[in-house]
C-alpha positions as CSV (number, residue, x, y, z in Angstrom):
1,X,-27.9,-80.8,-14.8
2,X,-27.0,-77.2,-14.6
3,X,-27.0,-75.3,-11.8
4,X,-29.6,-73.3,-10.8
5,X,-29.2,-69.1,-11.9
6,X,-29.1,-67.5,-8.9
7,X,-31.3,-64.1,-9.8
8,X,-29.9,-61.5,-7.0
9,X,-26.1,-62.1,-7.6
10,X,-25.6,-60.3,-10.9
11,X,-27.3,-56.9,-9.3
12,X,-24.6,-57.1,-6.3
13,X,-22.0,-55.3,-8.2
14,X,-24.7,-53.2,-9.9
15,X,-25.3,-51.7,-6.3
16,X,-21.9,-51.3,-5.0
17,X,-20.9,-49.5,-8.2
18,X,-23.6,-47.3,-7.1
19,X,-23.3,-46.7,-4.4
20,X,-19.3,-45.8,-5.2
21,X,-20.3,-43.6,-7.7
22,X,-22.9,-42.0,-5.5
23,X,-20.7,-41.7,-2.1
24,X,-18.3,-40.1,-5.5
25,X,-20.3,-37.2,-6.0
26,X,-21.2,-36.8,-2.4
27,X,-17.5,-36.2,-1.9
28,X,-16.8,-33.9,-4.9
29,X,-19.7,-31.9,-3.8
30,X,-18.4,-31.7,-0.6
31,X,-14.9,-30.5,-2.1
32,X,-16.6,-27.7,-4.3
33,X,-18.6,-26.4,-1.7
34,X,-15.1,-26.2,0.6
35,X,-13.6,-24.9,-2.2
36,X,-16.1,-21.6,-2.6
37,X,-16.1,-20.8,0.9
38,X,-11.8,-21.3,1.5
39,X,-10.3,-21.8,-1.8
40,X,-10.3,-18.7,-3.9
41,X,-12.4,-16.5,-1.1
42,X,-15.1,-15.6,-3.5
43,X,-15.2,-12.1,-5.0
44,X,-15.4,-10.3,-1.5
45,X,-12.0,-11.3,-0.9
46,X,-10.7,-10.6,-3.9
47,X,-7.8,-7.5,-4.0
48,X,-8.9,-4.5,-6.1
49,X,-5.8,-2.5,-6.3
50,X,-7.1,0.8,-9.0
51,X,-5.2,4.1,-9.8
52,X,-2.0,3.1,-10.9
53,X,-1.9,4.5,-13.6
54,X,-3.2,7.9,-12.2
55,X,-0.1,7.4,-10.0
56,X,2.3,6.8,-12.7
57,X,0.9,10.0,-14.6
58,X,1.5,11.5,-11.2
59,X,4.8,10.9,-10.0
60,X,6.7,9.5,-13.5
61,X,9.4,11.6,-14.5
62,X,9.7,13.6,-11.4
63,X,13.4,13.1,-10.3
64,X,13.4,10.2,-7.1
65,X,15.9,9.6,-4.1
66,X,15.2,7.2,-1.1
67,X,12.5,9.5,0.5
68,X,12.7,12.4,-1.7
69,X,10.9,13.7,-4.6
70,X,11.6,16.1,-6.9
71,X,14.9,18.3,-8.4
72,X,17.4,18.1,-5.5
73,X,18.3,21.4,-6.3
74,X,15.4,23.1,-5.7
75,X,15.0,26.1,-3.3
76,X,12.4,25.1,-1.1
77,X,12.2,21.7,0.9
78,X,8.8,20.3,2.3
79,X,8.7,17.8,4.5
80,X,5.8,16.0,4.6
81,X,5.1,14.4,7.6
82,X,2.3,11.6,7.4
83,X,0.7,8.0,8.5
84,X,-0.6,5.8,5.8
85,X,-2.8,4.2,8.1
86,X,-4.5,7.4,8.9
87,X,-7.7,7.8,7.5
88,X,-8.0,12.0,7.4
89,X,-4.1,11.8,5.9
90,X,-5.8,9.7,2.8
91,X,-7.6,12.7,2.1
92,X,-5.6,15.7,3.2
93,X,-2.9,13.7,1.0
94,X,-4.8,14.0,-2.0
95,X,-6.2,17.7,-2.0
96,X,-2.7,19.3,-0.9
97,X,0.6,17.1,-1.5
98,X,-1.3,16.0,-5.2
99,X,-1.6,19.3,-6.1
100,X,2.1,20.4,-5.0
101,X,3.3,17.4,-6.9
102,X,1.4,18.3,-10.4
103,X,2.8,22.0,-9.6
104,X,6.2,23.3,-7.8
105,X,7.7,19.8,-7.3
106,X,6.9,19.0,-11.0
107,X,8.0,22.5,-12.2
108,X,11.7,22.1,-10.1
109,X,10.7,24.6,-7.7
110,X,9.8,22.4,-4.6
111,X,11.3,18.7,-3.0
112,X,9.5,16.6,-1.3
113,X,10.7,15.0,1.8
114,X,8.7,12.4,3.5
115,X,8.5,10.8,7.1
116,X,6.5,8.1,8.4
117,X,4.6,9.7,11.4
118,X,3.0,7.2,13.3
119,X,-0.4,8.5,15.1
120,X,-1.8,5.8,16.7
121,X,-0.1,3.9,20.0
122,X,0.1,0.7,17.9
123,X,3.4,2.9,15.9
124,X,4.1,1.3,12.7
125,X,2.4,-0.8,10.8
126,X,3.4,-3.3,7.9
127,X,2.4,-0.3,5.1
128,X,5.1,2.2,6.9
129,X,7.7,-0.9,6.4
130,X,6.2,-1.5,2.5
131,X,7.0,2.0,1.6
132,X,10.5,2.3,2.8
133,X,11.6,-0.6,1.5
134,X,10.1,0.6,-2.1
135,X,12.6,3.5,-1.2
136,X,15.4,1.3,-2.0
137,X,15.0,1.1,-5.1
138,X,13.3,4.9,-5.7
139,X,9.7,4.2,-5.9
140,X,8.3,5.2,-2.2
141,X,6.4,7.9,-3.5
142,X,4.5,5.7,-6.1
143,X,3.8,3.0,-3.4
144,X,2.6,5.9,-1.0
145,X,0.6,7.5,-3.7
146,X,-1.2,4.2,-4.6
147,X,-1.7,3.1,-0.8
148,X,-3.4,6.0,-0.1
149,X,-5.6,6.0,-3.2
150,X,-6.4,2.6,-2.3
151,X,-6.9,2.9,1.5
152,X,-10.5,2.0,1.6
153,X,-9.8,-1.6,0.3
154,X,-7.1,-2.2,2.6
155,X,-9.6,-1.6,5.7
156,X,-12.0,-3.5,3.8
157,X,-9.8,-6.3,3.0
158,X,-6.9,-5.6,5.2
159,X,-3.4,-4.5,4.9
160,X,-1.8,-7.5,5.3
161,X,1.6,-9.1,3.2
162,X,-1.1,-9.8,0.3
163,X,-2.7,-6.5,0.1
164,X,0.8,-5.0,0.1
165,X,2.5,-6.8,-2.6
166,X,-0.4,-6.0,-4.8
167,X,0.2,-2.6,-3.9
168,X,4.0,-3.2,-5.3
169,X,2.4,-5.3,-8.3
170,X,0.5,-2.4,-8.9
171,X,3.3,0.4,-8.9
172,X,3.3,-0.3,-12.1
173,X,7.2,0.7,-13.3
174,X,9.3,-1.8,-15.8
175,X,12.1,-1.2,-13.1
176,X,10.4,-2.4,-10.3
177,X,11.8,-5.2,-8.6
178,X,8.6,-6.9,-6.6
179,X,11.1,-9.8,-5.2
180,X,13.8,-7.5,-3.9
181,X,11.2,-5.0,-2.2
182,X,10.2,-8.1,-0.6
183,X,13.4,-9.0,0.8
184,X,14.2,-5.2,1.4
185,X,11.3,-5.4,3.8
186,X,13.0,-7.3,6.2
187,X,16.6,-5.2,6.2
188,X,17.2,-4.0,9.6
189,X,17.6,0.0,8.2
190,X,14.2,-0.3,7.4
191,X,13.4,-0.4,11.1
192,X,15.8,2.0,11.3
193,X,14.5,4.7,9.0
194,X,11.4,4.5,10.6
195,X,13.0,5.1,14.0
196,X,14.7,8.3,13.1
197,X,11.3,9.3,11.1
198,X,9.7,9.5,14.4
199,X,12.5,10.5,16.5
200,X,12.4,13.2,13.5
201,X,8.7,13.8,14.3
202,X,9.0,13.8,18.5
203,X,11.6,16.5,18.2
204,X,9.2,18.7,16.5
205,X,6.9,17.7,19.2
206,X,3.7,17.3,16.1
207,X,0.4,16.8,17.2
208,X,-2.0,14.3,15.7
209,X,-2.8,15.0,12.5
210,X,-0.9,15.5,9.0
211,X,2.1,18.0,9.1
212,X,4.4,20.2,6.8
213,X,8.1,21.9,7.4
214,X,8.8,24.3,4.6
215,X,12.3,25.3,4.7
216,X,13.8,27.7,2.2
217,X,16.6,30.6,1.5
218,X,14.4,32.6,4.0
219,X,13.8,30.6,7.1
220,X,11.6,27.8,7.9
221,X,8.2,27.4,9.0
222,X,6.5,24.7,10.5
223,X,2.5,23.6,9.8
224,X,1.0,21.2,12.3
225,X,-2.5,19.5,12.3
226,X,-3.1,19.0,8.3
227,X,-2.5,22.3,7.4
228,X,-4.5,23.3,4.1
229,X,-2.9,23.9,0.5
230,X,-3.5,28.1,0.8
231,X,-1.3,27.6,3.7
232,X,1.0,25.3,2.5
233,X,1.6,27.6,-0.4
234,X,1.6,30.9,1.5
235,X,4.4,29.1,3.9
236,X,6.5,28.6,0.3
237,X,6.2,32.1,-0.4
238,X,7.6,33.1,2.3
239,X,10.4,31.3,2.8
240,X,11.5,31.4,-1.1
């Protein structure tokens, strides 16, 4: 006589199947919500470097060495003396050094010189180190240019290694070795250069605040606390 069917084993597997399948998607919803919230960072922690190619219609073509921009043999040297993580220099930047790029610097008339000048007690911070070591290969000005253009997402987001490589993505030039600035950040003459920038700065004993030295066949005048363009250019005039 056959045995008897037993009705409630056939559904045991049924259930544990399901509940497999069920503790399953529990766990991949668990890993996609973990995923939104660390994984990617969502859009507010996504970098938005913009201008580069403002900077490269900028600064391209202008004649580059280390810290210097512009002809070396032109007759009047300005030496700019600024802090990228300054947030009056962003601006001050941007309506007088721009304009002295696009004009005298562009023309052969004026070089550029610049010098990290730290303003705050903290001294340097990673952007100072960033820009030097793009001076290695000639492209400080562009990575200056394009941190400063971009300053409000680097308080936003920070100005971390991150922020600054995308800065270095973003220079934008065929030439530009990201890999090797990377490296070239950690080169002991970087810390070096920026020494001497502020020893540079110290011995001029500059006040807070943006800062010129215009030196030319005539003499040399000095501009403290982010001295206007008028100014700027009246100080070429009269040393040229």
């Amino acid at each position: 006589m056959p045995c008897p069917v037993n009705e409630d084993q056939p559904r045991r597997r049924p259930r544990l199947i399901g509940l497999l399948v069920l503790a399953l998607c529990v766990g991949l919803l668990g890993f996609a919500i973990v995923s939104l919230s660390v994984g990617s960072g969502g859009e507010d922690d996504e970098i938005r470097i913009t201008g580069a190619e403002e900077v490269q219609s900028l600064v391209g073509g202008i004649p580059q060495d280390g810290a210097r921009l512009g002809d070396s043999g032109a007759p009047v040297t300005v030496q700019v003396f600024n802090d990228l993580s300054c947030d009056p220099c962003s601006d001050w930047n941007q309506q007088v050094v721009v304009p002295l790029i696009q004009g005298p610097v562009r023309s052969g008339d004026v070089q550029l010189v610049y010098h990290h000048f730290p303003m705050s007690e903290s001294g340097f911070f990673l952007g100072a180190y960033g820009a030097v070591a793009a001076a290695k290969q000639d492209y400080e000005w562009q990575f200056i240019q394009l941190f400063f253009l971009n300053q409000d997402e680097a308080e936003r987001r920070g100005a971390d290694q991150e922020f600054l490589d995308n800065i270095a993505r973003g220079v934008g030039v065929v030439n530009f070795n990201v890999e090797q600035w990377q490296r070239d950040m950690k080169d002991d003459d970087i810390q070096a250069t920026l020494e001497a920038d502020e020893q540079t700065s110290a011995e001029r004993h500059l006040p807070i605040g943006a800062a010129v030295v215009v030196g030319g066949p005539n003499g040399t005048k000095q501009l403290d606390e982010s001295p206007s363009l008028a100014e700027v250019q009246a100080a070429i005039g009269e040393v040229n």
